[in-house]
C-alpha positions in Angstrom: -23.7 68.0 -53.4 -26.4 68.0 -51.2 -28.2 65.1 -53.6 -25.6 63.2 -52.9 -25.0 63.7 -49.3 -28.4 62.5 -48.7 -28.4 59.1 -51.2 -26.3 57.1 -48.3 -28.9 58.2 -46.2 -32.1 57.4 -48.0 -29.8 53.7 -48.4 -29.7 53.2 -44.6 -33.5 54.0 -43.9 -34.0 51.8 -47.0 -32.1 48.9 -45.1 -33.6 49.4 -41.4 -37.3 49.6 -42.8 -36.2 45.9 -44.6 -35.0 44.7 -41.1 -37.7 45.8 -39.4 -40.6 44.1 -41.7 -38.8 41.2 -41.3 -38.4 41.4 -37.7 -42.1 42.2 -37.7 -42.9 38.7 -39.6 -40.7 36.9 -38.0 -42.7 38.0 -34.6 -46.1 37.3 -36.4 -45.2 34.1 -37.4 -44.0 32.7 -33.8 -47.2 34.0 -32.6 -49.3 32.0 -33.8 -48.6 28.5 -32.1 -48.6 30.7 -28.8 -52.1 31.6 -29.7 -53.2 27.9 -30.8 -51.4 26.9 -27.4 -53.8 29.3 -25.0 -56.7 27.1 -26.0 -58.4 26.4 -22.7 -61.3 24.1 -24.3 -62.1 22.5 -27.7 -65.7 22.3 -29.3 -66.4 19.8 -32.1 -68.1 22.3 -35.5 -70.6 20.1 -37.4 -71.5 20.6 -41.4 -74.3 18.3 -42.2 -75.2 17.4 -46.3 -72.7 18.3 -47.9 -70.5 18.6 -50.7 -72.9 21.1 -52.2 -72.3 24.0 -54.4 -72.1 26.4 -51.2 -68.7 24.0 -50.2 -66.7 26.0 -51.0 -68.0 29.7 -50.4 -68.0 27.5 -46.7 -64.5 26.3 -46.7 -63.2 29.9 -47.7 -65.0 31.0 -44.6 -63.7 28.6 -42.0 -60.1 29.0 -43.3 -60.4 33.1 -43.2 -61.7 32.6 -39.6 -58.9 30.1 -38.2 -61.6 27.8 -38.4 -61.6 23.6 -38.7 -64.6 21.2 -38.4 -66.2 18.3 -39.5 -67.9 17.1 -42.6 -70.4 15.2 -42.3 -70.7 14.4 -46.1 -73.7 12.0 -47.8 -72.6 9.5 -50.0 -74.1 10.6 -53.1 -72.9 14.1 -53.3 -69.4 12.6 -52.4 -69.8 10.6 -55.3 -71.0 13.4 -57.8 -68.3 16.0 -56.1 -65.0 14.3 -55.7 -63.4 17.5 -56.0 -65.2 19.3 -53.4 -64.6 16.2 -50.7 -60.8 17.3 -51.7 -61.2 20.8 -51.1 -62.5 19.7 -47.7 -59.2 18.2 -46.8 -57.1 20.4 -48.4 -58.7 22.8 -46.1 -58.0 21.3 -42.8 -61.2 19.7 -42.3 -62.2 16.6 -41.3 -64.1 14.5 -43.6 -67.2 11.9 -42.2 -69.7 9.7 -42.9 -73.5 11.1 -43.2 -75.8 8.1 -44.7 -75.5 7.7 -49.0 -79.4 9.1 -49.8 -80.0 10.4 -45.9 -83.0 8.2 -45.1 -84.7 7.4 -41.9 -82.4 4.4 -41.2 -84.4 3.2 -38.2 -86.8 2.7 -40.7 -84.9 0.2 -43.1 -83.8 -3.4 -42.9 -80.1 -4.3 -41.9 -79.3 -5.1 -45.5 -80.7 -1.3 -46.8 -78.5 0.1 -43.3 -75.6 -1.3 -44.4 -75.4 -0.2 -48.0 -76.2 3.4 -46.8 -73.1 3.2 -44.7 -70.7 1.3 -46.5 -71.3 2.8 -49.9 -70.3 6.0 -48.5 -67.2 5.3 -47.0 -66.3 3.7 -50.6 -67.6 6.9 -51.6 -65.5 9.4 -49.9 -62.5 7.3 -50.2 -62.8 7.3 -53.8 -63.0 10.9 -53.9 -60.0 11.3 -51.4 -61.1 11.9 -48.4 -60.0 8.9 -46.7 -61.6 6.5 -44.8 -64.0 8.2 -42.2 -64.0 6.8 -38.6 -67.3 8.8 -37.8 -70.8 8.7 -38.9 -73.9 10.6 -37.9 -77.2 9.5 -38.9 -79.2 11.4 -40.2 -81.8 13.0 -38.3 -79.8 11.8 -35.1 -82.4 8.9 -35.4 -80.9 5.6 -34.4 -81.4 2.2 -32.7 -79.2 -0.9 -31.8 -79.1 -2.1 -35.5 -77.6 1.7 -36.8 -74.9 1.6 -34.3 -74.0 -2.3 -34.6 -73.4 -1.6 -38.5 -71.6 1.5 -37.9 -69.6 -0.3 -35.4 -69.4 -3.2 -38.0 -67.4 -0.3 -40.6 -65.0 0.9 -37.3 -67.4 4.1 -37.4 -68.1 6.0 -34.3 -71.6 7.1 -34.1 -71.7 11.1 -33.5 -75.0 13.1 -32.5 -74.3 16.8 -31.3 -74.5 18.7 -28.0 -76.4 22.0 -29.8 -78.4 22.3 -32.4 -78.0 25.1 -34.2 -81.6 24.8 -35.9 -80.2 26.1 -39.3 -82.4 23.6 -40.9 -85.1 25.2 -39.4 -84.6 28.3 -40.8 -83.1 30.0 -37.7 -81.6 33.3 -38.3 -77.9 34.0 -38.2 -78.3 36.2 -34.8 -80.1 32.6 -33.4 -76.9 30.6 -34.8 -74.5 32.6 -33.1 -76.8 32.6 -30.1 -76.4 28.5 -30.3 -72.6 28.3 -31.1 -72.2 30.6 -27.6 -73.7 27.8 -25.3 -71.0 25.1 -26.9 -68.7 23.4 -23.6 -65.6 22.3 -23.3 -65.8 18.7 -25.5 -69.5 19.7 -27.3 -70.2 19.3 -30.8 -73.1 21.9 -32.3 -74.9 20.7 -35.7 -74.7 23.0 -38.3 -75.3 22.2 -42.0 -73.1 22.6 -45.3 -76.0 24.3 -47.5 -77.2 27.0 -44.8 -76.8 31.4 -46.1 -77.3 31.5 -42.3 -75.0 29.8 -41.4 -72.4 30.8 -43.8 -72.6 34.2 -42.7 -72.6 33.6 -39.0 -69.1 31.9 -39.1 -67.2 34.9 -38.2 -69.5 35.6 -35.3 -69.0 32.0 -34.5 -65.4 32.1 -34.2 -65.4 35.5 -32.1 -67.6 34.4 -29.6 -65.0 31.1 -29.6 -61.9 33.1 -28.9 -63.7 35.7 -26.6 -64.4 32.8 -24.4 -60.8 31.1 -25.1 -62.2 27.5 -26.6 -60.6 26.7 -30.3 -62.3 24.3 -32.8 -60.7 21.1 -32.5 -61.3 16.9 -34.0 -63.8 14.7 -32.7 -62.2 11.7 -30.7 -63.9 8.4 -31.8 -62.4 7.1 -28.4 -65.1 9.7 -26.7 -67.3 10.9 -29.3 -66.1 14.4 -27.8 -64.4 17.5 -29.2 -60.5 17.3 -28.3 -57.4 19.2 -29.5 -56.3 18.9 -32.9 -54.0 16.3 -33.8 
């Protein structure tokens, strides 16, 4: 009897625990866009040289972190790694134009310049990343010839703000250290292939939120980081 008494009862708590999860999700879910909507800054994230084998141990990290940026991808590995240029966009990043075999280009002829650049937008289109409307040069080197060929492709040339000198071997505690001086609008330089860098990026996105500035696009119109689109 007393079994019994108490199955209607085990029932109801069953039912208001199931109403409560849900109203639980439904309040996670709305909060989110709130969140995205307190952002009080944007700052353009940089990857440099990729696709490489450490894409996607990257891409995992960025999405676990709330995290978007830009790829600056070189031609060749594009080519080789189609699949990782769609892994980049499937992730919610944005994909862009880094040289084909990252040479000096201030160094070649106007002929050599332009089949750096336009080889790689073939190249990442062909592997589904669309056609990039950014390009960094590599090294940041450039001159009046770069930038009238990059113009030439509808490319906006890109530098950075901060470097995070993870090319330079600096240690993750030195890459968090640069990501914390990003602005309002500033792009930092960070590269695809960096163990550094990789395991700084939840650091990276604390320090971002602590200081209420989101990772957004880069505008060509500016060459500046801006909100999401």
């Amino acid at each position: 009897m007393r079994a019994d008494s108490r199955s209607p009862f085990r029932a109801l708590v069953t039912a208001l625990t199931v109403l409560a999860t849900a109203a639980t999700a439904t309040l996670v879910a709305t909060a989110a866009p709130a969140q995205a909507a307190a952002c009080n800054g944007y700052v353009g994230l940089t990857f440099d040289d990729g696709p490489s084998g450490s894409t996607t141990r990257l891409l995992a990290a960025l999405r676990q972190n709330g995290l978007r940026a830009t790829m600056f991808n070189q031609g060749q590995y594009a080519a080789a790694n189609p699949s990782l240029v769609r892994a980049q966009v499937a992730a919610g990043m944005w994909v862009a134009n880094h040289s084909y075999t990252h040479p000096h280009l201030t160094r070649l002829s106007q002929a050599q310049i332009d089949s750096e650049i336009s080889r790689t937008q073939q190249a990442i289109a062909n592997a589904g990343g669309g056609t990039p409307k950014l390009f960094r040069p590599p090294y940041g080197e450039t001159n009046a010839t770069v930038k009238s060929v990059a113009a030439r492709y509808g490319l906006t040339e890109i530098i950075w703000h901060v470097d995070s000198q993870d090319w330079n071997g600096a240690s993750t505690d030195a890459i968090v250290q640069s990501a914390a001086r990003l602005t309002n609008g500033q792009i930092i330089l960070m590269h695809d292939w960096s163990a550094n860098t990789l395991a700084a990026i939840p650091r990276i996105a604390q320090g971002l939120a602590s200081r209420g500035l989101c990772a957004g696009t880069i505008s060509p119109q500016t060459g500046r980081a801006v909100a999401p689109t």
